[in-house]
C-alpha positions as CSV (number, residue, x, y, z in Angstrom):
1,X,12.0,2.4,25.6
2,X,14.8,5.0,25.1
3,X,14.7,6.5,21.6
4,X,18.3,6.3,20.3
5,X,19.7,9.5,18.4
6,X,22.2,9.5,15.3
7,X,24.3,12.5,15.3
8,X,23.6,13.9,11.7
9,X,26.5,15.1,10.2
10,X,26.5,19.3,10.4
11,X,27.7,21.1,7.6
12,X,28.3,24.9,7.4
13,X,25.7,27.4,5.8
14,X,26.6,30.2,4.5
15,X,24.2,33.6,4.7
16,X,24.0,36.0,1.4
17,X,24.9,39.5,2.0
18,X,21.7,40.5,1.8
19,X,20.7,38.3,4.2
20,X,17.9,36.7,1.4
21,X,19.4,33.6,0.6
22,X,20.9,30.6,2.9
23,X,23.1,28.5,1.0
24,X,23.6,25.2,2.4
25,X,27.4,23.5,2.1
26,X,27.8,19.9,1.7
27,X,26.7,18.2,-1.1
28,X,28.6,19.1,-4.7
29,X,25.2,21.4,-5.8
30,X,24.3,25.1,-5.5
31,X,21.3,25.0,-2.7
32,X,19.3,26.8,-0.1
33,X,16.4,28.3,0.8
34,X,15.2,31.2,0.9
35,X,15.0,33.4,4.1
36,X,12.2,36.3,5.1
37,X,14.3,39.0,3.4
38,X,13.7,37.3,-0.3
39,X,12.1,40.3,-2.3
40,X,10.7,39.3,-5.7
41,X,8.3,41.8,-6.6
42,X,9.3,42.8,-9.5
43,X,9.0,39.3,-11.2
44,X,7.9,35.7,-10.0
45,X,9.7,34.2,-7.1
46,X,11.4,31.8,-8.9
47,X,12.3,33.5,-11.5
48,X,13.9,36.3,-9.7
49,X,15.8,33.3,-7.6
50,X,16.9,32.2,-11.4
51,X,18.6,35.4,-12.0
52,X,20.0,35.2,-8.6
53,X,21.7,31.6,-8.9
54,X,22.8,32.6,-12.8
55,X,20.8,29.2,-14.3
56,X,19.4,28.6,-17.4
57,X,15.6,27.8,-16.4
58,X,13.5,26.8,-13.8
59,X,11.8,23.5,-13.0
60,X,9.0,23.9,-10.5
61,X,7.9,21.8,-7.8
62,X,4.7,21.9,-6.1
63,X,4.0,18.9,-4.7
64,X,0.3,17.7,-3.9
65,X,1.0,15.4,-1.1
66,X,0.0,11.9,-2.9
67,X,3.4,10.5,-2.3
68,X,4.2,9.9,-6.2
69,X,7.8,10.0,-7.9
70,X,8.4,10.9,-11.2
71,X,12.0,10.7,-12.7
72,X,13.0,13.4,-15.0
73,X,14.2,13.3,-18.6
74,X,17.0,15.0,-20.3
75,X,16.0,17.7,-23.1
76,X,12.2,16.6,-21.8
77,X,11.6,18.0,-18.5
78,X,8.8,20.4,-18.2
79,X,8.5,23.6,-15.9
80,X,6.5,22.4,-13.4
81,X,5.6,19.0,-11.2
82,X,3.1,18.4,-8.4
83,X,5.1,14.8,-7.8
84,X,6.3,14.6,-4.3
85,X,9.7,13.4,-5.4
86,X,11.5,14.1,-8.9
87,X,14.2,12.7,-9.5
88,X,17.2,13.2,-12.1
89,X,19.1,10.2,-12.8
90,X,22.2,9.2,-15.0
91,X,21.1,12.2,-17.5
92,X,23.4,14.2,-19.0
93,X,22.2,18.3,-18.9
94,X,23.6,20.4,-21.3
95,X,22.0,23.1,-19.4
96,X,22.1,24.4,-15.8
97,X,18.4,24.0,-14.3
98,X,17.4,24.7,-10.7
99,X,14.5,22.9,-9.2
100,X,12.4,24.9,-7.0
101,X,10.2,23.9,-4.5
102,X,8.4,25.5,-1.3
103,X,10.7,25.0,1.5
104,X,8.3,25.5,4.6
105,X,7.6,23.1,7.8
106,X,7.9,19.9,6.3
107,X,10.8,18.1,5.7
108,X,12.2,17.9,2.9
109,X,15.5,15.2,1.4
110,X,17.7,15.6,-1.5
111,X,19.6,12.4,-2.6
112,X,23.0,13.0,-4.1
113,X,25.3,10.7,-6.1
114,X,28.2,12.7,-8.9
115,X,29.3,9.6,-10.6
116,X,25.7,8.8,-11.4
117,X,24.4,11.8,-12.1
118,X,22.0,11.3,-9.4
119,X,19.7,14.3,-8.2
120,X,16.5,13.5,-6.0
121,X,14.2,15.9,-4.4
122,X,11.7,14.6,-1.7
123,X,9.2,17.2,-0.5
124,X,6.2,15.1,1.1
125,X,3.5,15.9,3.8
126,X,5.3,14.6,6.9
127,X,3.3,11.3,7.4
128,X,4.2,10.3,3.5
129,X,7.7,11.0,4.2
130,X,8.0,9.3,7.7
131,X,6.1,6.7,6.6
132,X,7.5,5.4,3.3
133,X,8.4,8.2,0.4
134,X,12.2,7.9,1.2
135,X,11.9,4.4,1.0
136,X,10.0,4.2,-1.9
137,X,12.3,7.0,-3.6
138,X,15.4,5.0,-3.2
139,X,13.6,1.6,-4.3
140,X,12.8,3.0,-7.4
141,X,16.0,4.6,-8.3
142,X,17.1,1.1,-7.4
143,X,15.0,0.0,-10.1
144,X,16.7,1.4,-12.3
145,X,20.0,1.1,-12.0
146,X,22.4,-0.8,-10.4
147,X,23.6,1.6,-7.3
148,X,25.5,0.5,-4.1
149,X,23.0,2.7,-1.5
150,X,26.3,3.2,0.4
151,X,27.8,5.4,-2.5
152,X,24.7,7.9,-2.4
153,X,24.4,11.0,-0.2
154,X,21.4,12.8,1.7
155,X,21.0,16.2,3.0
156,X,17.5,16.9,5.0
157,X,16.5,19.8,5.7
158,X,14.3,19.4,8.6
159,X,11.4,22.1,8.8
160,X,10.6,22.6,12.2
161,X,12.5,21.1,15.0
162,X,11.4,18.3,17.7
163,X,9.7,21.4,20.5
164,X,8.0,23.2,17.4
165,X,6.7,20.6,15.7
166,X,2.5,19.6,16.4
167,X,1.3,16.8,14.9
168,X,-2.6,16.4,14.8
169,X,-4.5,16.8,17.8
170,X,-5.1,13.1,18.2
171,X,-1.3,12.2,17.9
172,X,-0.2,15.4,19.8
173,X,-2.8,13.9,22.8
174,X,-1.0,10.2,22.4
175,X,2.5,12.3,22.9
176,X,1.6,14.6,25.2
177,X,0.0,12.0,27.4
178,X,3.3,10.0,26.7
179,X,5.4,12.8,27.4
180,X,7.0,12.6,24.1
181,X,8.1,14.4,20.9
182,X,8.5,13.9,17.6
183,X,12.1,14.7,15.7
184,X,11.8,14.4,11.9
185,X,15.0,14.6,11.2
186,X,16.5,12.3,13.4
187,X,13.4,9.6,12.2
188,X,14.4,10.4,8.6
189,X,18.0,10.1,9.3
190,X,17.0,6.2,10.9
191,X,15.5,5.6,7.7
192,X,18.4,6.4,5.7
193,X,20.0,4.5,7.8
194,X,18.3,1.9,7.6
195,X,18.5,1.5,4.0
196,X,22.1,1.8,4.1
197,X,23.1,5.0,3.7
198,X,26.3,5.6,5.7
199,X,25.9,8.2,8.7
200,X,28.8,10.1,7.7
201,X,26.7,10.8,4.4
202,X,23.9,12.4,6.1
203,X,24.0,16.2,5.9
204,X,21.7,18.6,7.8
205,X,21.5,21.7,9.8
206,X,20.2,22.6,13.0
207,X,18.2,25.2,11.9
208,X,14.1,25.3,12.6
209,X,11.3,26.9,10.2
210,X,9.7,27.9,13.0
211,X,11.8,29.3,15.8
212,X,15.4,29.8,13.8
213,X,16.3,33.4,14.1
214,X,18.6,36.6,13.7
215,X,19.3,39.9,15.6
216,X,17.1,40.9,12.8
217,X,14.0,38.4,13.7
218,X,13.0,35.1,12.4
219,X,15.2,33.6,9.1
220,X,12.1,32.0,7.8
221,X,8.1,32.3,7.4
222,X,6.4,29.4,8.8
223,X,2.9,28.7,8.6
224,X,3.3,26.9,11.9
225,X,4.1,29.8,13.4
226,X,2.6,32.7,12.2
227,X,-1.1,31.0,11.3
228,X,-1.0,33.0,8.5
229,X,-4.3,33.6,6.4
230,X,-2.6,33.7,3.1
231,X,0.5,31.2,3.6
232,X,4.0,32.4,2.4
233,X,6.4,30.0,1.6
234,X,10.3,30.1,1.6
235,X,12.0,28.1,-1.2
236,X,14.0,25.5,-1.0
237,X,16.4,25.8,-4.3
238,X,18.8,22.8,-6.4
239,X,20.9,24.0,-9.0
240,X,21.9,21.0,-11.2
241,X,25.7,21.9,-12.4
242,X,26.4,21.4,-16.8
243,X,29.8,20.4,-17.5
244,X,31.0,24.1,-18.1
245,X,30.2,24.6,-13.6
């Protein structure tokens, strides 16, 4: 059976002068991740990142990998979350937060509607978020409000790429054996589709965790790569706009 491809809608990215932060283009938000060249020695990660970007405080993710979705409350959201997803919906911030979250070899999705007010940030082990996390995401925001799925936009970032990424060694057998791959964003991009988001509302970029690089070396660290003893992560950063951006 021939696997069919969507072409995933490529938006620009645009490289900080110092070469620390990628900002991604597309969606009406301030994000990016973070690239090898992020220094924050001086304070924590994040909160140097929160100087950077010019918000008001920081919401951290850290998600545990139990594929559970927690939507976030106005004047009531704490500073940090080990939910998989966490979602901001038809809230009204008087504030400018940005969500961080580690932005490594996993995929990661971010749901997007203005009118509604409608931030979501999926960061699942792969298997949770191939499986049924996106799914589930968009069933509960369903749930809780009446929302054409047409009128709401994704941007994935994809981790590491079809050739780079190795599932477990039972699966990578199956595939091997099979003479296959598999490409998480083009499986996450079906499952938008699926649910009815429109293709020309699927953002991404082509670049790789592992493998993506500069004339200076690699943009990111990946685990993956680098079987690193004490793992450093890039972050993946939203900024939620108040009604003075």
């Amino acid at each position: 059976m021939i696997e069919r491809r969507f072409k995933v809608s490529q938006k620009n990215i645009d490289l900080s002068q110092t070469r620390d932060l990628i900002f991604f283009k597309g969606l009406e938000l301030t994000m990016g991740i973070t690239t090898v060249n992020f220094n924050a020695s001086d304070s924590l990660p994040e909160d140097h990142l929160l100087l950077l970007l010019g918000g008001d405080y920081v919401i951290r993710s850290e998600p545990r990998r139990l594929a559970k979705i927690v939507f976030l409350k106005s004047g009531n959201a704490r500073n940090h979350y080990s939910d998989d997803s966490l979602v901001h919906l038809g809230l009204d911030w008087h504030d400018s937060p940005v969500i961080v979250t580690p932005g490594g070899d996993e995929p990661i999705v971010i749901l997007f509607n203005q009118r509604l007010k409608l931030v979501a940030l999926i960061n699942g082990s792969w298997e949770n978020i191939i499986l049924y996390l996106v799914r589930s995401t968009i069933s509960a925001i369903r749930s809780r409000i009446n929302v054409n799925v047409n009128e709401i936009s994704a941007w994935i970032w994809p981790g590491l790429c079809r050739d780079c990424f190795l599932p477990p060694k039972d699966l990578f057998n199956y595939l091997k054996a099979e003479n296959k791959k598999i490409d998480l964003k083009n499986i996450i991009s079906q499952q938008l589709l699926d649910l009815g988001i429109k293709e020309g509302n699927i953002y991404s970029t082509n670049l790789c965790s592992s493998h993506s690089r500069s004339d200076q070396g690699y943009f990111f660290h990946s685990l993956s790569r680098d079987r690193l003893v004490e793992e450093k992560n890039n972050l993946l950063f939203v900024k939620l706009k108040n009604k003075k951006d």
